[in-house]
Structures are given as C-alpha cells and as structure tokens.
Phi, psi and omega in degrees: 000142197261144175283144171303153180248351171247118173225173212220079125353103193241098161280157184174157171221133176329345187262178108176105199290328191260009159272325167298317187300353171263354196277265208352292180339280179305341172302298224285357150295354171257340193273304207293312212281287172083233191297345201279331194243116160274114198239155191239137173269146166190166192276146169194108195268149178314275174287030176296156167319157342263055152309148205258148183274168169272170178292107157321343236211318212275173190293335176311311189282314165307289144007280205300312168330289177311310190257350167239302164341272179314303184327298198282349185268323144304340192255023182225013159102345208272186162205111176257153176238125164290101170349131169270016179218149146243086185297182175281165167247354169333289182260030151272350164303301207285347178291310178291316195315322189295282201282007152289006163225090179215330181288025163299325180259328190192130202287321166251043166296336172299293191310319169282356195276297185304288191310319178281015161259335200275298128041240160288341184293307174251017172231353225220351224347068168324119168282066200308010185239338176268117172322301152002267179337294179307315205266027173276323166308322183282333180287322179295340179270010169092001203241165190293095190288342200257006167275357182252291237280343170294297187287359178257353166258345164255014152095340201356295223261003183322277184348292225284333180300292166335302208275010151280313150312353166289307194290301191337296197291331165282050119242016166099355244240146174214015171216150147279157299009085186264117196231107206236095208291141139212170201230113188055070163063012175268165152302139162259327181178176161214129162244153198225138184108129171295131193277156157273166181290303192298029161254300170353281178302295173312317165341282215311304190284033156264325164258028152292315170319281165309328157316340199090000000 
C-alpha cells in the first residue's frame, strides 16, 4: 500500500468543545482525500496539572457556549451539552492512545473510543478524569476495560501523551483544534481553530498542487 503523502496532524483535547465540532469536517476530508491523505489524531491537553480546571457553572463558559458553541453546533448537525463538570482530560488521552493498539480486538477502536469520549464528555458529561469511568467505556466498545483500567493506572501510555505536547509546542501550536499540514514528512503549514470544511479542503488541494 503507497503511503499517503499528505498528512493532517489534529491536536485537540477532549474538554475542548470545537474540537468534536471539527470531527465531522475531518470525517468528510478524509471521505473527499481517501488513501492521498493521513490524519493523525494526537494530545493536547488544555488544562494540564497543576493549571486550574474552569467553573463548570462560571460565566466564561457560558459566554463562550452561547456565542460560539451552540451557533456552530446547529449549523453543523450537532447536538452538544455544557458539561456539568470540567475535568483533567490527561487520561482520555493516555486512554485513546491504548485503543489506538486495540485493533486486534476491533478494527477501528482508536476511532470509536475518541468519538465516544468526545460524546460522552459532551452529551453526556461523562468523567474523563475517573479510570472507571473510562474503563466502562472501553467495555461498551467492546475492548478490554479492565486491560485499559490496568495501563491507565501504571502510567503505560503517558510518555506518549507528553510527547505529543512536547511536538504542540516546537511547532508553535497553543490553542486547539491545532491542525498541522505536512507533504512527504515536511512542515507545510498550521491552522488553529475549528476549519470550515472548504478551508480544509483548499489546505489539501494546494498541496496537491504541489505534488505536481
């Protein structure tokens, strides 16, 4: 199989409302791309320790809902809830990193596992800081829960988390959605911020363009 030559790097964190409002997008840039394009999911948490989480309840969030949130979550089909909690999100990270080797159990567990923390998190206000929590989730998906509530209690999948935020940060990115072009492994570009699909889509095809 020829390797993609384009690839779309997605930093994002699970509290991060306009990063599930970006996965539709990205499904339908991947539907549009199909083998020419590779998209990588990868962590960045918002709110690591010891940064203070937000007032579930404060005026920030409501604000930011009302005037961005909702709007974009009608004109894009969804249907979000303002969490009654804002938890750390560290081990939904290190949880999805685990069912990105899962597909031994299910071919697409990185994917169901991310949409269903993104979800629950945001229809559901799921906790995402409880091991539990989580590892009830990997049993709904059909995956090992108490083999994820093990590597999520010895730490397995940190390293890997860090070291996508380690990259965030050499590469400038400080907000989320952090969305990171490259065309045969080089940098191409970074956009920050939920895309509309026709920004998207123009990223990709310029660097089609360039292919040549």
């Amino acid at each position: 199989m020829t390797r993609p030559r384009i690839t779309l790097d997605v930093f994002s964190d699970y509290v991060c409302p306009f990063c599930y409002l970006e996965a539709p997008e990205l499904e339908a840039l991947s539907e549009r791309f199909g083998d020419e394009l590779a998209i990588r999911w990868r962590a960045f948490e918002l709110r690591p320790e010891p940064e203070p989480t937000l007032d579930p309840d404060g005026d920030y969030l409501h604000d930011v809902w009302q005037r961005a949130v909702y709007p974009m979550a009608a004109e894009r089909g969804m249907t979000l809830r303002l969490p009654r909690l804002q938890p750390r999100s560290r081990l939904a990270h290190e949880a999805s990193a685990w069912a990105g080797e899962q597909a031994f159990a299910r071919p697409d567990a990185d994917e169901a596992m991310r949409t269903a923390l993104f979800r629950g998190f945001f229809e559901e206000s799921l906790d995402l800081a409880d091991p539990e929590a989580l590892a009830r989730v990997a049993d709904g998906l059909a995956l090992d829960g108490a083999a994820l509530h093990r590597a999520l209690m010895a730490g397995d999948y940190r390293e890997r988390v860090l070291a996508d935020q380690r990259l965030a940060r050499e590469l400038g990115i400080g907000g989320v959605p952090g969305l990171r072009f490259s065309l045969d492994g080089e940098h191409a570009g970074v956009l920050e911020g939920a895309q509309p699909r026709r920004q998207l889509l123009l990223a990709v095809e310029r660097l089609r363009d360039l292919m040549g």
